[in-house]
Biopython code that builds the backbone (N, CA, C, O; Angstrom):
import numpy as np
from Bio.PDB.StructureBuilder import StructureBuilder

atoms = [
    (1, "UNK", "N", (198.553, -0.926, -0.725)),
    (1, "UNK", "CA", (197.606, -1.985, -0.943)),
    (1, "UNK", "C", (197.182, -2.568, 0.400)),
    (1, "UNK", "O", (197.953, -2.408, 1.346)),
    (2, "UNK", "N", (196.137, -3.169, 0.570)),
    (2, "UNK", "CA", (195.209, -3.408, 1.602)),
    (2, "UNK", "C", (195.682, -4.823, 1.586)),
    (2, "UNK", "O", (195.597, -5.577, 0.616)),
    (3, "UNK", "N", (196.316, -5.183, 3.044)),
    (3, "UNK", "CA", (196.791, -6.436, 3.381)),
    (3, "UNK", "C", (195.587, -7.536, 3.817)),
    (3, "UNK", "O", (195.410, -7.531, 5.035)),
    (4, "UNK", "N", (194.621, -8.587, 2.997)),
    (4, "UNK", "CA", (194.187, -9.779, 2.964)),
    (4, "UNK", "C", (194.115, -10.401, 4.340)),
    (4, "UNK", "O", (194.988, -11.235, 4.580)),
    (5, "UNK", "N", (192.999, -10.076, 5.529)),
    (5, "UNK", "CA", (192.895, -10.684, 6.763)),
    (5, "UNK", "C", (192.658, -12.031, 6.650)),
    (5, "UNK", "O", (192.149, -12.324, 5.568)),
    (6, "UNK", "N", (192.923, -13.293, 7.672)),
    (6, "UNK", "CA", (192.824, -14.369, 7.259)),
    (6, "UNK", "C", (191.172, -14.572, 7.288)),
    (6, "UNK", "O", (191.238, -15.754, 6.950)),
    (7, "UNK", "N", (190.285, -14.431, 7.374)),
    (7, "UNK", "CA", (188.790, -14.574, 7.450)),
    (7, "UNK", "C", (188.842, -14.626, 5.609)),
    (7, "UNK", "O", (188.697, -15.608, 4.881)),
    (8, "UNK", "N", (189.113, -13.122, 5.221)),
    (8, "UNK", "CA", (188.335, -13.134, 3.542)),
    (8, "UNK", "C", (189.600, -14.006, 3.193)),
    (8, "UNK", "O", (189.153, -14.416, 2.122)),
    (9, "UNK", "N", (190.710, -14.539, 3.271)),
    (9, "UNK", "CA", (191.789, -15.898, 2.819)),
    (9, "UNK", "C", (190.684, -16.731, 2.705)),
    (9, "UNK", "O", (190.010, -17.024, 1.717)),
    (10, "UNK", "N", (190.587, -17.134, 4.101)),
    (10, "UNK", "CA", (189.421, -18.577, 3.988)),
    (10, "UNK", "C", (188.314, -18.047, 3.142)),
    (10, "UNK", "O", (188.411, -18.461, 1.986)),
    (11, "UNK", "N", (187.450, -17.385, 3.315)),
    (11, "UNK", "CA", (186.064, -17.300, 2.625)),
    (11, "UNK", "C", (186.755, -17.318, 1.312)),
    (11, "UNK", "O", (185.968, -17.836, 0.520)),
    (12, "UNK", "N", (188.233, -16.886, 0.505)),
    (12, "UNK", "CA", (188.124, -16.900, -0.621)),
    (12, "UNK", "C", (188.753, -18.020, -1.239)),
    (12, "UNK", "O", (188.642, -18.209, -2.450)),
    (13, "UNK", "N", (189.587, -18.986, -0.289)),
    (13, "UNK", "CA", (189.840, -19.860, -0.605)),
    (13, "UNK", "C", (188.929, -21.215, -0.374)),
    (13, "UNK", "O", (189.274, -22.310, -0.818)),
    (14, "UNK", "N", (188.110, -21.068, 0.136)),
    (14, "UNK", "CA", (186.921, -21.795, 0.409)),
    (14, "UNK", "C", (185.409, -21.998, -1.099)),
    (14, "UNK", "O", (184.946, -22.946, -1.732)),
    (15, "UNK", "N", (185.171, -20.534, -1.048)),
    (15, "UNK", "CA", (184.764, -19.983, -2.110)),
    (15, "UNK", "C", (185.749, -21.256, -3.305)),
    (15, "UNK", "O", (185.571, -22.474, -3.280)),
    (16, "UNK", "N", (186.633, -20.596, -4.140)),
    (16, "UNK", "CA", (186.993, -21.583, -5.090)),
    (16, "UNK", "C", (187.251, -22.756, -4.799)),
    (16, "UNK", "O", (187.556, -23.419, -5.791)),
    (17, "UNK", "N", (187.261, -23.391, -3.702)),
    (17, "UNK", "CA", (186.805, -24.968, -3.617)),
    (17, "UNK", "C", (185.716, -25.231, -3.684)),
    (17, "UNK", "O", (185.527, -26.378, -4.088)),
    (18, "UNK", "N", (184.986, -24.758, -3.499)),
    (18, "UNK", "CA", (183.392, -24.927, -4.034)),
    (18, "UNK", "C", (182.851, -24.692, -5.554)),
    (18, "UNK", "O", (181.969, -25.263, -6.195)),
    (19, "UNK", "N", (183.808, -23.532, -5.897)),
    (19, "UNK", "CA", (183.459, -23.813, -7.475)),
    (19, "UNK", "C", (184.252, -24.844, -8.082)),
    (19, "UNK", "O", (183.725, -25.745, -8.735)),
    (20, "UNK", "N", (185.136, -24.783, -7.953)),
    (20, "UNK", "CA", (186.044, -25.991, -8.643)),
    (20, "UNK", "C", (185.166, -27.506, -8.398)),
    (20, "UNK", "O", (184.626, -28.131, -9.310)),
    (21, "UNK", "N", (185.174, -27.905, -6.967)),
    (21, "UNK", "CA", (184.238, -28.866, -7.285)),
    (21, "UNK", "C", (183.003, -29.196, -7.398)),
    (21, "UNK", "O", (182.671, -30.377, -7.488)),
    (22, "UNK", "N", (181.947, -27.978, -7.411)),
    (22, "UNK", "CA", (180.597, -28.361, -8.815)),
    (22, "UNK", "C", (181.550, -28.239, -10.345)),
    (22, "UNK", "O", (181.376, -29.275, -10.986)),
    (23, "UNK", "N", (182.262, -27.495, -10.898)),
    (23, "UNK", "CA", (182.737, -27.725, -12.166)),
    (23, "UNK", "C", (183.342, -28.868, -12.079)),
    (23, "UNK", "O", (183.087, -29.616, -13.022)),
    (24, "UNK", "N", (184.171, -29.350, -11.161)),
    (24, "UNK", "CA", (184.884, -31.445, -11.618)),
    (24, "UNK", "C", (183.505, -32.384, -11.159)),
    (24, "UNK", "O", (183.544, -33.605, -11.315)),
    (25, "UNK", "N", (182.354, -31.749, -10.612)),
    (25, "UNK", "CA", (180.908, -32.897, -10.092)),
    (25, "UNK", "C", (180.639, -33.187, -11.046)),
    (25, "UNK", "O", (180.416, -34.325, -11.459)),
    (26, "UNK", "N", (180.569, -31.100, -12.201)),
    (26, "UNK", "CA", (179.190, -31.128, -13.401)),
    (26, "UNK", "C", (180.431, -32.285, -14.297)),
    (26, "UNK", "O", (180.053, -33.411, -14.619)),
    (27, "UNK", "N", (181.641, -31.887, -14.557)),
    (27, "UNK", "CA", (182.030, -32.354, -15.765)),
    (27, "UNK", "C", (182.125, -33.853, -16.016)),
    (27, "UNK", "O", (182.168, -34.523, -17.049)),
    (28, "UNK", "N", (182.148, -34.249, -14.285)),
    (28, "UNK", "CA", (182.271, -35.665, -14.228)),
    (28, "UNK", "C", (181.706, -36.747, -14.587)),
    (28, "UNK", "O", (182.011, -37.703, -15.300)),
    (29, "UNK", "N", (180.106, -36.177, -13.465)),
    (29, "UNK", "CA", (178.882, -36.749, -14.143)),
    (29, "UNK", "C", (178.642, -36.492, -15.451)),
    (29, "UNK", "O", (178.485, -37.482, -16.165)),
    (30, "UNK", "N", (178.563, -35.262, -16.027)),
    (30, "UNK", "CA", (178.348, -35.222, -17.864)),
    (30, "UNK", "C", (179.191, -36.135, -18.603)),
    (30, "UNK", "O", (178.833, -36.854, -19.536)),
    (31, "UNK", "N", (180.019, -36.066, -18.240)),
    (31, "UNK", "CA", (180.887, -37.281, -19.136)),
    (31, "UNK", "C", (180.832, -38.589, -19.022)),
    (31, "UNK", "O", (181.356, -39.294, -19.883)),
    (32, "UNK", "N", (179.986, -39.295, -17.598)),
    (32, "UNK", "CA", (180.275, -40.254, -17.344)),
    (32, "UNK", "C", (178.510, -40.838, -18.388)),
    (32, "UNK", "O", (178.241, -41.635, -19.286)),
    (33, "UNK", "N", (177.977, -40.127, -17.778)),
    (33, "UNK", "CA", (176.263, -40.277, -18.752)),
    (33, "UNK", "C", (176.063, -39.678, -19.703)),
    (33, "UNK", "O", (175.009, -39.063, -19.863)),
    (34, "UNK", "N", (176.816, -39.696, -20.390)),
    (34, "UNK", "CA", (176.578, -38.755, -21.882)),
    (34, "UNK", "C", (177.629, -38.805, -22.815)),
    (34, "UNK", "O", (177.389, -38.429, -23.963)),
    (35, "UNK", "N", (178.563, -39.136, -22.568)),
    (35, "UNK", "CA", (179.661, -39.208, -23.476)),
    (35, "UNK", "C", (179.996, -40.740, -23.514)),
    (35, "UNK", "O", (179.744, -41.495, -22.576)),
    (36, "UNK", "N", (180.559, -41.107, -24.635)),
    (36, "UNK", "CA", (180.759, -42.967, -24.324)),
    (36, "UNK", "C", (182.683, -42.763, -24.127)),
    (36, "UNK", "O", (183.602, -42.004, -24.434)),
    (37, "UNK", "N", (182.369, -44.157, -23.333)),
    (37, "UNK", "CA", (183.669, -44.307, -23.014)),
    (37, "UNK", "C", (184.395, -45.171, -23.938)),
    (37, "UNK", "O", (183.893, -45.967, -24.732)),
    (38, "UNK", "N", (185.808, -44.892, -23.719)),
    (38, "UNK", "CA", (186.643, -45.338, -24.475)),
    (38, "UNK", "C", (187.673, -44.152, -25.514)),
    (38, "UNK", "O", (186.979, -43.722, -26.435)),
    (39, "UNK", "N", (188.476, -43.834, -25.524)),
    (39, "UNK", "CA", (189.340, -43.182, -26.506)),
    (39, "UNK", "C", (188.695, -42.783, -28.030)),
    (39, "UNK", "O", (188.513, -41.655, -28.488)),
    (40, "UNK", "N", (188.415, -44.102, -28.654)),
    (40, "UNK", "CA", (188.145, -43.617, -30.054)),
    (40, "UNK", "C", (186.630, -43.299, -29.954)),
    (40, "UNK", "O", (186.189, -42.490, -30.771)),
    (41, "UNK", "N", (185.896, -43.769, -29.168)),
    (41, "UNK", "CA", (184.024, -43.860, -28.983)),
    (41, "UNK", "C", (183.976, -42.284, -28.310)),
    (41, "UNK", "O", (184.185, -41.926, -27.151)),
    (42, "UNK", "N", (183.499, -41.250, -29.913)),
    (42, "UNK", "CA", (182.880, -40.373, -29.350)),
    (42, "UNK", "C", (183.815, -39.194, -29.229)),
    (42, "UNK", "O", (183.313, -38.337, -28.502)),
    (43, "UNK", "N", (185.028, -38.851, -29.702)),
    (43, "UNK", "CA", (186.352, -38.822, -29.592)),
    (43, "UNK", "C", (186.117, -37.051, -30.013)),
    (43, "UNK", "O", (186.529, -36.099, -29.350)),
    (44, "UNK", "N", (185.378, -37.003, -31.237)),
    (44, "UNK", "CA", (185.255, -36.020, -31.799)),
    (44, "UNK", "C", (184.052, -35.287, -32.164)),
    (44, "UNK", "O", (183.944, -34.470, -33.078)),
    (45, "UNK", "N", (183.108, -35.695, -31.295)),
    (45, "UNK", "CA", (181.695, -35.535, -31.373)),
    (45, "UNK", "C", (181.349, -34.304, -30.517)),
    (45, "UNK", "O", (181.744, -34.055, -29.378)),
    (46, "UNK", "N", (180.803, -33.826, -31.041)),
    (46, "UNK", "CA", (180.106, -32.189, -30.091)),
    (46, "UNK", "C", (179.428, -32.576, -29.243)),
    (46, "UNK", "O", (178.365, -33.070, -29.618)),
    (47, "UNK", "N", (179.753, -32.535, -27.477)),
    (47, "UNK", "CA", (178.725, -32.516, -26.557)),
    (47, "UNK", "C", (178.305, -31.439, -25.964)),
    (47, "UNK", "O", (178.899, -31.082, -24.947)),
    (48, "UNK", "N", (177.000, -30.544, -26.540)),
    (48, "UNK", "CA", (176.802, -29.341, -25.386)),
    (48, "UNK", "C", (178.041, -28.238, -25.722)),
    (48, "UNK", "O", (178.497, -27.330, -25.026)),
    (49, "UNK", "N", (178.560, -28.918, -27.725)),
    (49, "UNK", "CA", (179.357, -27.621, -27.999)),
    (49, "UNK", "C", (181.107, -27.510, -27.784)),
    (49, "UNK", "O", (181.944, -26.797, -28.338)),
    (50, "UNK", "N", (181.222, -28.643, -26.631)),
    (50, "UNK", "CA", (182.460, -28.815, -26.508)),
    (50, "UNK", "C", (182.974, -30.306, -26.890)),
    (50, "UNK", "O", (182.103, -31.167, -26.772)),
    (51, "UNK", "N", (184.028, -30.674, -27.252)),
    (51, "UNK", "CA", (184.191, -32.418, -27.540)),
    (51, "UNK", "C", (184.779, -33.345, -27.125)),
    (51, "UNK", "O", (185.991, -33.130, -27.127)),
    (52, "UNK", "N", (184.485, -34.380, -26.730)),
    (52, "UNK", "CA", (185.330, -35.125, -25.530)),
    (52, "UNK", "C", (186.593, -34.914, -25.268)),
    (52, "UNK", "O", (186.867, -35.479, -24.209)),
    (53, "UNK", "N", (187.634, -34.295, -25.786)),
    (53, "UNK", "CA", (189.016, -34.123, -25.267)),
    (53, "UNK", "C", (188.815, -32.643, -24.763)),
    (53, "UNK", "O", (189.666, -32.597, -23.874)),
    (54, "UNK", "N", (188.137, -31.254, -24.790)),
    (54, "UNK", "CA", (187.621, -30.352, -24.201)),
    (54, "UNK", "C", (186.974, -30.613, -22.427)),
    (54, "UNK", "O", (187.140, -30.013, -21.365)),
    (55, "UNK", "N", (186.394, -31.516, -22.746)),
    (55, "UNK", "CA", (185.436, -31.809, -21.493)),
    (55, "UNK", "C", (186.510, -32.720, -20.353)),
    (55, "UNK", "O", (186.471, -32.652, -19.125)),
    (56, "UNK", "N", (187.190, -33.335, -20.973)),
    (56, "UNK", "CA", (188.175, -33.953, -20.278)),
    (56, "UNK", "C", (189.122, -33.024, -20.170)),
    (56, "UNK", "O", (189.321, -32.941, -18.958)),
    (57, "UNK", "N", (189.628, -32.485, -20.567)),
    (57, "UNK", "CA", (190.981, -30.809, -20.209)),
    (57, "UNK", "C", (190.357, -30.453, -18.893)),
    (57, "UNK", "O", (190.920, -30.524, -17.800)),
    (58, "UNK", "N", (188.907, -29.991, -19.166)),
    (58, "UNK", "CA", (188.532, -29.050, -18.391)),
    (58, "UNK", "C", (187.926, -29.787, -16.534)),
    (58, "UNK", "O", (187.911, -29.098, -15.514)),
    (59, "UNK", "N", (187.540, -31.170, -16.600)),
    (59, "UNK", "CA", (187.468, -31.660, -15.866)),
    (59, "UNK", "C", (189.092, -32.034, -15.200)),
    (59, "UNK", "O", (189.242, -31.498, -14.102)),
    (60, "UNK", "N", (190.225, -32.791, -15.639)),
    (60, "UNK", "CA", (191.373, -32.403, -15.772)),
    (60, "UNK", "C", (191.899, -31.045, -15.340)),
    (60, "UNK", "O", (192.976, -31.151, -14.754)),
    (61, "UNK", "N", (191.750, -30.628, -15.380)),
    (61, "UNK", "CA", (192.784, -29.013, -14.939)),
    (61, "UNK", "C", (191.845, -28.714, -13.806)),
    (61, "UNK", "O", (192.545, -28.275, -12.893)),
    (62, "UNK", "N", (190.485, -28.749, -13.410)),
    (62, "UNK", "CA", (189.539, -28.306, -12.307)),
    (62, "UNK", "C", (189.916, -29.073, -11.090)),
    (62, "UNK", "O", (190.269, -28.462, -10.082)),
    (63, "UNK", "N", (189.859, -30.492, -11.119)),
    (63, "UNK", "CA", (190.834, -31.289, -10.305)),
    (63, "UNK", "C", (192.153, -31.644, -9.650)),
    (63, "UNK", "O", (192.364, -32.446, -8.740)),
    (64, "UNK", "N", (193.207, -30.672, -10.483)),
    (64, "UNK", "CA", (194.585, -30.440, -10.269)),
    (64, "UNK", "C", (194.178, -29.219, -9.613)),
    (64, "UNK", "O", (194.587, -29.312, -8.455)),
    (65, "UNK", "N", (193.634, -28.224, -9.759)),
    (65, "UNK", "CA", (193.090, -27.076, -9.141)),
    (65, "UNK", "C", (192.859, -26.983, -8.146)),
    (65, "UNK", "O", (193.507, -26.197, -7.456)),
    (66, "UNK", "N", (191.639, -27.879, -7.507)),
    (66, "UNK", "CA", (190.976, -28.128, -6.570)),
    (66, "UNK", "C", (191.980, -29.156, -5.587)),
    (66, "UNK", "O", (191.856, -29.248, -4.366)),
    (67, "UNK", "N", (192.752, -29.721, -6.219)),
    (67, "UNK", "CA", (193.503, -30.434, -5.183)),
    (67, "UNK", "C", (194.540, -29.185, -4.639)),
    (67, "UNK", "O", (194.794, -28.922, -3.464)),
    (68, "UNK", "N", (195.094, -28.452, -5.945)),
    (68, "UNK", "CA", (195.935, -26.831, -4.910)),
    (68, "UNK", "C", (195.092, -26.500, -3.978)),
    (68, "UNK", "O", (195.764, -26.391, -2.952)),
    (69, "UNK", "N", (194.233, -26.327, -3.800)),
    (69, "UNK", "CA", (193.388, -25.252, -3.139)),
    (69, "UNK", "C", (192.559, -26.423, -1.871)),
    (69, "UNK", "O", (191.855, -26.060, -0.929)),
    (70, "UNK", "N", (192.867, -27.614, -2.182)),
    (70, "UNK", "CA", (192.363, -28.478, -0.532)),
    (70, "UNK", "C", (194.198, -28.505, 0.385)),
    (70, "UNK", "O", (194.569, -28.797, 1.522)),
    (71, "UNK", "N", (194.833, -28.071, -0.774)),
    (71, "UNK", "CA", (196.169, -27.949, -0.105)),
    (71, "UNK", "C", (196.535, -26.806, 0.811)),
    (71, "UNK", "O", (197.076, -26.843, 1.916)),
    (72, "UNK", "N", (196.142, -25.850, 0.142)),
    (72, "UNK", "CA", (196.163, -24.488, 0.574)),
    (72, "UNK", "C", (195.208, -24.198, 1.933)),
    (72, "UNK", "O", (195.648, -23.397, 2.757)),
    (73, "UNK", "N", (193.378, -25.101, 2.271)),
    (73, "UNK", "CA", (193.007, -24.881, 2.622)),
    (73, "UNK", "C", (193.834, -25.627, 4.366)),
    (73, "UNK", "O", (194.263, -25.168, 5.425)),
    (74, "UNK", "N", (193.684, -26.770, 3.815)),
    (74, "UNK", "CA", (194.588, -27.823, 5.054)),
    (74, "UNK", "C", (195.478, -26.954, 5.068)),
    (74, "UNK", "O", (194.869, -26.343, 5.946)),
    (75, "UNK", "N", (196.599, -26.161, 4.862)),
    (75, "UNK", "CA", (197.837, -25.127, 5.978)),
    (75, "UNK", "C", (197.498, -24.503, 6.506)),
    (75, "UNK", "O", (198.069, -24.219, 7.559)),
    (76, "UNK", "N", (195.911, -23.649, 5.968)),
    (76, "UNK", "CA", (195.316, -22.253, 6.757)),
    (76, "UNK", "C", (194.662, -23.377, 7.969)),
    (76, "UNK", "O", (194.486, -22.852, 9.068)),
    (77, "UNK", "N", (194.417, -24.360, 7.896)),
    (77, "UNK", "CA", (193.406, -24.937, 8.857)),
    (77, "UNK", "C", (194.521, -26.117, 9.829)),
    (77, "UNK", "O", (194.034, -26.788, 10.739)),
    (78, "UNK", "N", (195.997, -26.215, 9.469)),
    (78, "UNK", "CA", (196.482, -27.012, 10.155)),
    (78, "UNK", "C", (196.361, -27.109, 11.827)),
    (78, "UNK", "O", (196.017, -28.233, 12.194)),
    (79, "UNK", "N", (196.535, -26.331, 12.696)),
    (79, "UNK", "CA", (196.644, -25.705, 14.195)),
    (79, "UNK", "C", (195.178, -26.271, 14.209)),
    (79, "UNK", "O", (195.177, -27.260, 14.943)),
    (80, "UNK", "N", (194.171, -26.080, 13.788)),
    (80, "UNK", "CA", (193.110, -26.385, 14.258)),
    (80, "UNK", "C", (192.611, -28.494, 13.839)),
    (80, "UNK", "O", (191.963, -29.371, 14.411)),
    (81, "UNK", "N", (193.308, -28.385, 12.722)),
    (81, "UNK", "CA", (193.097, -29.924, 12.509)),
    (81, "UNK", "C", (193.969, -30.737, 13.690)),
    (81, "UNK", "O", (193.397, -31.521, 14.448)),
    (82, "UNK", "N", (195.524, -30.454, 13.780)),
    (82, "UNK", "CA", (196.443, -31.274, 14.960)),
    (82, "UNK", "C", (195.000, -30.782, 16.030)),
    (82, "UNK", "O", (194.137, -31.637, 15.833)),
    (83, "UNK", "N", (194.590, -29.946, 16.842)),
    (83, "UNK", "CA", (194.414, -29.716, 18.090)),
    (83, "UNK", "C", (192.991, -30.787, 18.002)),
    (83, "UNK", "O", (192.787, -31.602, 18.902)),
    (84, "UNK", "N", (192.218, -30.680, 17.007)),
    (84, "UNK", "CA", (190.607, -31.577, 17.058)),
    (84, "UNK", "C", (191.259, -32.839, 17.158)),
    (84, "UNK", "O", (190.987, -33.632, 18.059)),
    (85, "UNK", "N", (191.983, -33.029, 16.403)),
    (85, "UNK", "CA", (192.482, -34.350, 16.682)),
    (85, "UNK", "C", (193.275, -34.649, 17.321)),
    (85, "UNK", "O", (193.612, -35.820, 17.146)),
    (86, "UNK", "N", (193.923, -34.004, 18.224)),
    (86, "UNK", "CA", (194.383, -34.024, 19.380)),
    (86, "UNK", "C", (193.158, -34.418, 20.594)),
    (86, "UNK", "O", (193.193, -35.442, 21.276)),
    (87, "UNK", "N", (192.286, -33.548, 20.661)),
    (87, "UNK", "CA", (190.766, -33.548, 21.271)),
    (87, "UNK", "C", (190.297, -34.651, 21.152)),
    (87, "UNK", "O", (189.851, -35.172, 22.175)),
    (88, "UNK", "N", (190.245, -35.230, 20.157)),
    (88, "UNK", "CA", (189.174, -36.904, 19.865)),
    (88, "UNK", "C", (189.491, -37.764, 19.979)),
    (88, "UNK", "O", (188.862, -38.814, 20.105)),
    (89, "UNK", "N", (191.000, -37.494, 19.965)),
    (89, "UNK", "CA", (191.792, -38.671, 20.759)),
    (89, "UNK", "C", (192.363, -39.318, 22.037)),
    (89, "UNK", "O", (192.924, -40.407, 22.165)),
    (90, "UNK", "N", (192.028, -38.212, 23.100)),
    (90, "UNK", "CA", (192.284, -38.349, 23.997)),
    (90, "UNK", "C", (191.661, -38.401, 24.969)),
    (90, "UNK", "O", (190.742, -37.670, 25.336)),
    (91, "UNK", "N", (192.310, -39.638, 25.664)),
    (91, "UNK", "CA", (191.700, -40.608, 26.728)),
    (91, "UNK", "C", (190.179, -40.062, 27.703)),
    (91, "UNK", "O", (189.014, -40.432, 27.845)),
    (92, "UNK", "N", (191.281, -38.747, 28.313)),
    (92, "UNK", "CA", (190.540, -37.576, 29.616)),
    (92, "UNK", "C", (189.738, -36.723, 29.097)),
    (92, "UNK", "O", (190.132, -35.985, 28.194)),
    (93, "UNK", "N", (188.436, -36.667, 29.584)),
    (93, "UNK", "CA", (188.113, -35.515, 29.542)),
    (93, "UNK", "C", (188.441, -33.907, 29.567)),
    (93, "UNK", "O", (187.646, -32.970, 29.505)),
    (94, "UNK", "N", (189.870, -33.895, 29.679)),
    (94, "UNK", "CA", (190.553, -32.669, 30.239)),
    (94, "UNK", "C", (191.295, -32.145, 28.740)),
    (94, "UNK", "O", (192.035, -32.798, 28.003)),
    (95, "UNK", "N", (190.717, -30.460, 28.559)),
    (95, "UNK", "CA", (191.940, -29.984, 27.271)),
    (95, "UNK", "C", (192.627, -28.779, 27.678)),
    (95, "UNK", "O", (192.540, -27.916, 28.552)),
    (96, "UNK", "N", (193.173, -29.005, 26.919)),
    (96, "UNK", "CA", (194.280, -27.757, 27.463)),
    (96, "UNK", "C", (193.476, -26.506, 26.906)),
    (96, "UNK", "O", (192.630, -26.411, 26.017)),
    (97, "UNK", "N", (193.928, -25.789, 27.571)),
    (97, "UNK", "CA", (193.623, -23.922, 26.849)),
    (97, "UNK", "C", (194.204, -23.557, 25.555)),
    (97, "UNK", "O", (193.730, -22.769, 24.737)),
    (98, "UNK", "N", (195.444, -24.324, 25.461)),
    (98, "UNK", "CA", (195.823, -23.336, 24.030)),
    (98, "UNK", "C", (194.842, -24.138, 22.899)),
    (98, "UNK", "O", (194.190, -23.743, 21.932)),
    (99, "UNK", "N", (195.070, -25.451, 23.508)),
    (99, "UNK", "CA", (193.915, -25.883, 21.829)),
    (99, "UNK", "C", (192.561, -25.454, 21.947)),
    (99, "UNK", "O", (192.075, -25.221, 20.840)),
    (100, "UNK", "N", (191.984, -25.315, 22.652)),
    (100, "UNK", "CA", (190.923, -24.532, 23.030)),
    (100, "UNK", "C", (190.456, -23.147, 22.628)),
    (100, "UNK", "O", (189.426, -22.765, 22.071)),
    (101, "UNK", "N", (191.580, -22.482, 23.102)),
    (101, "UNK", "CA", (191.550, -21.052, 21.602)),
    (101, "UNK", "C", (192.060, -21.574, 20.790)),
    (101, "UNK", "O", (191.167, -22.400, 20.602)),
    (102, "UNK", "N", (192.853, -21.850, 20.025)),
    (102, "UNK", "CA", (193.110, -22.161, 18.836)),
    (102, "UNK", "C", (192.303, -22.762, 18.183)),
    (102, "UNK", "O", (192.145, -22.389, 17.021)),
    (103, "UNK", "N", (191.515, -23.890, 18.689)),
    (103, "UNK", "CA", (189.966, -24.716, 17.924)),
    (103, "UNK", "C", (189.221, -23.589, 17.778)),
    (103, "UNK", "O", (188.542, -23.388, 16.771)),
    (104, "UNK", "N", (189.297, -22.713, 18.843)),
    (104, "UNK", "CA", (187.796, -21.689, 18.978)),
    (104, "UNK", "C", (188.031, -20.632, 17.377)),
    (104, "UNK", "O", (187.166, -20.242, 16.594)),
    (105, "UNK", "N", (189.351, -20.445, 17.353)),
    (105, "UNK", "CA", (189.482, -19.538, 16.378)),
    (105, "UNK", "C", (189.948, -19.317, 14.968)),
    (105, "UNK", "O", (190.173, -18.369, 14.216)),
    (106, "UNK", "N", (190.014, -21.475, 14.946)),
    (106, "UNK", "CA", (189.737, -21.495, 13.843)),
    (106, "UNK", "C", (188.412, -21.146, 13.032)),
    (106, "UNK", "O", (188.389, -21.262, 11.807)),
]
sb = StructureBuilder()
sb.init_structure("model")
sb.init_model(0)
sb.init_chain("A")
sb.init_seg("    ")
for serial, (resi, resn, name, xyz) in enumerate(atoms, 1):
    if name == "N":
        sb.init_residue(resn, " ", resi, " ")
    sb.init_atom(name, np.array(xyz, "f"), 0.0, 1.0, " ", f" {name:<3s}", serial, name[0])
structure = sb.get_structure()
């Protein structure tokens, strides 16, 4: 089996953070303008086919999702987050080389 370079990691873990959050944007906003709030208001009513405890699962589980996967993305991106912010914080104009490749290649 063909060992996963870190480039298609990111593009594919990147990739499903982007779907995950248009699916928790769409489900959010749909529910927030279209469905009434409250528990019993609307509870069992077909919206668009699915019914408020559907639309809430699915907004629900996309968000637990999407928080794995901003988790996952922050470890592939740690070395480069310490070093920028290492960079923006400091006083001198002067950076070292290793954060320098390491920023470069994130």
């Amino acid at each position: 089996m063909k060992k996963l370079n870190r480039t298609k990691l990111n593009y594919i873990v990147d990739f499903c953070l982007t779907a995950l959050f248009l699916i928790v944007a769409f489900t959010g906003f749909f529910m927030y303008f279209f469905i009434p709030s409250g528990i019993p208001r609307g509870m069992y009513v077909v919206y668009m086919g699915l019914t408020k405890a559907t639309w809430t699962w699915i907004h629900n589980k996309s968000a637990i999702l999407m928080t794995v996967a901003i988790a996952i993305h922050l470890i592939l991106h740690w070395r480069w987050v310490v070093c920028t912010t290492r960079n923006f914080f400091r006083r001198e104009k002067v950076k070292t080389e290793v954060c320098d490749s390491v920023c470069e290649s994130e």
